[in-house]
N, C-alpha and C positions, 0 to 999 in steps of 0.2 A: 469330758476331759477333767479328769481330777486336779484340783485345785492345790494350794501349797500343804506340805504334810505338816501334822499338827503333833507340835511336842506341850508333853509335860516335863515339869523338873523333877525329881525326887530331893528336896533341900534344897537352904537358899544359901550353898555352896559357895566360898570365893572365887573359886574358879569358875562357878557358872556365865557371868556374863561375856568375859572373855572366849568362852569355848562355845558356846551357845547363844545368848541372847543377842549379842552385839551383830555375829556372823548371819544369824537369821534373819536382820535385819538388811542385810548388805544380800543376799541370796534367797532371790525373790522364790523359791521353792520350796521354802520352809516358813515356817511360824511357831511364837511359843504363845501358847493356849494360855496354860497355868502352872502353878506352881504349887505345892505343899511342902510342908516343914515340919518338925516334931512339934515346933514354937509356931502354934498359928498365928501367932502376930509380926512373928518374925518373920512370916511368907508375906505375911501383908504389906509390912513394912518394903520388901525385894519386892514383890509386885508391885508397889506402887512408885517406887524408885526407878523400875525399871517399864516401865507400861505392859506389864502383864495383865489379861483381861479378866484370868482368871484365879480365884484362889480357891486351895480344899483346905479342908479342916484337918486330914491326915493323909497317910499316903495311900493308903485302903478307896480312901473318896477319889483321890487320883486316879486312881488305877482302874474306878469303877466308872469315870466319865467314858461316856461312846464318844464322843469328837474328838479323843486324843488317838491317838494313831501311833504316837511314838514316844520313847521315855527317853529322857539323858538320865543317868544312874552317876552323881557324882559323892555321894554320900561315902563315907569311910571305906577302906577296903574291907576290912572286914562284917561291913553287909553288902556288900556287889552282889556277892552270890545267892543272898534270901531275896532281896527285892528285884535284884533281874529276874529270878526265876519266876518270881511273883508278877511281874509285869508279863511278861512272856505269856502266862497261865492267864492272864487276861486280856490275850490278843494282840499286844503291845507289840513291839518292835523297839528294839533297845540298841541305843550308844553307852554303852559302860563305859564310864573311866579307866585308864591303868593305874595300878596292874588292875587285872581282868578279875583275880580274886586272890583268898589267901593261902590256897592250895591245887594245888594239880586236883584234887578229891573235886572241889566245887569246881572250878574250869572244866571240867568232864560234865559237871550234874549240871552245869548252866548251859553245856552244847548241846547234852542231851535235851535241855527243856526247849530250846529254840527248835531244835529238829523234829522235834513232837508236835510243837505249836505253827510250825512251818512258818514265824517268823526269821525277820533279819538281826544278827546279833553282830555287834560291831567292836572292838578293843578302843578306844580311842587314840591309837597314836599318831597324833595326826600331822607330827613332821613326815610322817612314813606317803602321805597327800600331793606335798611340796615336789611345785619342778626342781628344787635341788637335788634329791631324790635319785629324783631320775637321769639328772645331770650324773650325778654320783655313777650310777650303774651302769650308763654311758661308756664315761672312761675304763671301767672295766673291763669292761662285756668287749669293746673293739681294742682291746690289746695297750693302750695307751703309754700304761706303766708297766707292760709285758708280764708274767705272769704273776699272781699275789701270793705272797713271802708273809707277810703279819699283817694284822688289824689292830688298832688299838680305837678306845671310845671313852670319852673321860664325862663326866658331869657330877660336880660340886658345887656347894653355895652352904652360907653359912645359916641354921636356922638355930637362933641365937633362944629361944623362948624354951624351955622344957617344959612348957605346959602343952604343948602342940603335939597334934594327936599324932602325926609322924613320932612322936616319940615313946608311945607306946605301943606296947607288943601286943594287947588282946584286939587291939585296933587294927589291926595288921600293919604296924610302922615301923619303918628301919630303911638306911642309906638305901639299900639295896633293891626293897619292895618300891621306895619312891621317886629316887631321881635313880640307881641303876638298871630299875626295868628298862630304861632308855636304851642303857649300853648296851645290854642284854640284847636288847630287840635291834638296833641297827647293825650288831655284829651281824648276828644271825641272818637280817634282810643284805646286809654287804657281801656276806658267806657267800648265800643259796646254800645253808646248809645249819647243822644241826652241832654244836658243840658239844666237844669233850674237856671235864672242868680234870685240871693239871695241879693246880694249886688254889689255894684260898685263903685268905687272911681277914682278920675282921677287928676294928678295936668295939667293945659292948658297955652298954651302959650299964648300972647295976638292975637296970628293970628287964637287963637281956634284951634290950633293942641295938642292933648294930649305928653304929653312928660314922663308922669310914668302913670302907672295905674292897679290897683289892683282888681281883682273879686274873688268871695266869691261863686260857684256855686253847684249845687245839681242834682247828677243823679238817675236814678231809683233806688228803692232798698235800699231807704235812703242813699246812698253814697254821702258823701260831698266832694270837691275840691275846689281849689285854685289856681289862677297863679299872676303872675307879669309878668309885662315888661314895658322895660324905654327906651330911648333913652339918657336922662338925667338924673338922679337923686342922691339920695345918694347909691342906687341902683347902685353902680358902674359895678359890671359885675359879672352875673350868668347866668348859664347854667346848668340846674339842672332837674329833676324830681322823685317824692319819692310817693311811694303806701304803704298806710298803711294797712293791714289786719289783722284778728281776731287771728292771730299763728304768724305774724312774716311780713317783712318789705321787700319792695325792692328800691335803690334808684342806680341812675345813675348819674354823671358827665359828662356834657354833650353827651345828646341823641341827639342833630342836626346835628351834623356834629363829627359823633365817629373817622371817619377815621383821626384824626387829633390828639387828644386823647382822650379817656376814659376810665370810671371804672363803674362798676358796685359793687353793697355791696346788700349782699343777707342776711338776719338773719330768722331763722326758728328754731324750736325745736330741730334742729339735732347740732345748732350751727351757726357761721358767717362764710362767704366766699366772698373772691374778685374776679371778674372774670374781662377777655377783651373779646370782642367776635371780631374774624378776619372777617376780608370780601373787598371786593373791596370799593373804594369810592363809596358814597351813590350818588353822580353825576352818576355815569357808572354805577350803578343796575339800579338807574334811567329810562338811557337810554336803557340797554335793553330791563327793561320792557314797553319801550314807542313804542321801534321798535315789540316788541312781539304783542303787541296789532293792529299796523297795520299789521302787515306780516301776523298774524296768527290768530287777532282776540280775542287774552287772554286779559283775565279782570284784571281791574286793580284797586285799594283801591283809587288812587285819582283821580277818572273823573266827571264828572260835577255834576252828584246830591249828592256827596261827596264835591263840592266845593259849593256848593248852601248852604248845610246844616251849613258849615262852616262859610259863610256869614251870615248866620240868625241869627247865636250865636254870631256875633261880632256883628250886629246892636244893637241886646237887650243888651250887656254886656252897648256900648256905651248909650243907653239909658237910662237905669242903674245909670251909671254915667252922667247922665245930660249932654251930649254932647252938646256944644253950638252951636247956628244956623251959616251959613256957613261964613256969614257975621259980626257975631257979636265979638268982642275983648272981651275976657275974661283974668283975672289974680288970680293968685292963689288957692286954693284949694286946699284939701289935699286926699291921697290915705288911705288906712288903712295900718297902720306899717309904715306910709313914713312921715318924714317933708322937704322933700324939696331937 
């Protein structure tokens, strides 16, 4: 009987201990091995912070240990796509962060490297885990709000530093790439379907990173949507998503991260109700279901042609909005419903 699966980290990521280390701990079917960093002292440093057993020197030394079995990839976006594929090509089995990468071009060449290597390749989003989720797809699926009229998906927060690699563009950073892959991905999972981008608006920084940006989209069925997300703006901080239907309404505070708090508000002809829906952190559904899929081969909602699809809808949204070229300095602009 195979024993708990063995990760490494690729960087000693902020985000690592919350998405990984902590969760590995609490679900006894995983473990984290080791760790490397570009700063080996600074893996040491997280390795020893966090009881990791193991440290490499680089990410090459990582990738080349036999008792790692699986990689978490939370390093920048704009290398998801070299060193997943790089893990993959050494056997590995990989959780990449969102977004998945920084073009539909690498999301392709990193499906294709899993499907070569006949590893598991996973997106991280791991509200998508959460019994809210499913809660959510519930009231849909059996008529609750009778049939779905709009979607909307909001997620903003202020990141107040411009030295933060979200805020540059060769990094892969911008509202849209960071906190609106979210909306992106729960319309889409809320749909069951595939979006048509209507409009786009974006405010940009002069380095050409988006810093708010607002779309206007349409899914089959004539169902229309909407999301936001800002890293900046007057947009100070939301976390939200609301379905409007033909009998009645569902909406949520914060669906990303429930385990921390939310609500849900349900109105229908029978009347209004608040519900919580319990469950484990959406990190540790997460992971089981990532360990499920190696051990056991179960499918899972976010793997590569789920992260593909995700990509396609964020280039067009960007397009959309006139995304400037990678080199060009752009200032001001406006989002719709935003001045700044």
């Amino acid at each position: 009987m195979a024993g708990p699966l063995r990760f490494g980290i690729l960087g000693a990521a902020r985000i690592a201990p919350m998405a990984l280390v902590r969760p590995a701990r609490r679900v006894p079917e995983a473990t984290v091995l080791a760790v490397a960093a570009r700063d080996p002292e600074r893996a040491r440093r997280f390795a020893s912070r966090h009881s990791i057993p193991r440290v490499h020197e680089s990410y090459e030394a990582l990738l080349a240990d036999p008792e790692i079995e699986a990689v978490y990839n939370p390093l920048p976006n704009a290398l998801h796509a070299e060193w997943t594929i790089r893990a993959l090509e050494a056997g590995k089995h990989v959780l990449c962060e969102k977004p998945f990468a920084a073009s539909v071009a690498e999301a392709e060449a990193m499906a294709g490297a899993a499907e070569r290597a006949g590893r598991v390749l996973v997106e991280a989003f791991h509200y998508r885990y959460h019994p809210l989720f499913t809660r959510l797809r519930t009231i849909l699926d059996t008529g609750e709000i009778g049939t779905v009229l709009h979607l909307e998906a909001h997620l903003c927060f202020p990141l107040l530093r411009p030295s933060d690699i979200r805020y540059r563009r060769d990094l892969g950073g911008g509202a849209l790439m960071d906190a609106g892959c979210y909306t992106v991905h729960l319309l889409r999972h809320l749909a069951g379907a595939e979006p048509e981008v209507v409009a786009a608006r974006a405010l940009w920084t002069s380095g050409g990173v988006d810093r708010a940006l607002a779309a206007e989209l349409r899914f089959p069925g004539g169902r229309s949507a909407r999301l936001t997300c800002s890293l900046f703006s007057r947009w100070i901080l939301r976390a939200s998503t609301r379905i409007e239907g033909t009998t009645g309404l569902v909406s949520v505070l914060n669906p990303f991260a429930p385990q921390f708090f939310h609500r849900l508000r349900l109105l229908t002809p029978v009347g209004r109700r608040s519900e919580r829906v319990t469950g484990p952190p959406t990190y540790d559904c997460q992971l089981r279901a990532f360990v499920a899929a190696v051990r056991d081969g179960a499918p899972v909602p976010t793997g590569p042609a789920d992260a593909i699809a995700n990509m396609r809808a964020i280039e067009r949204i960007y397009a959309s909005a006139g995304r400037p070229a990678a080199r060009a300095a752009v200032r001001g602009g406006r989002a719709p419903a935003v001045s700044g």
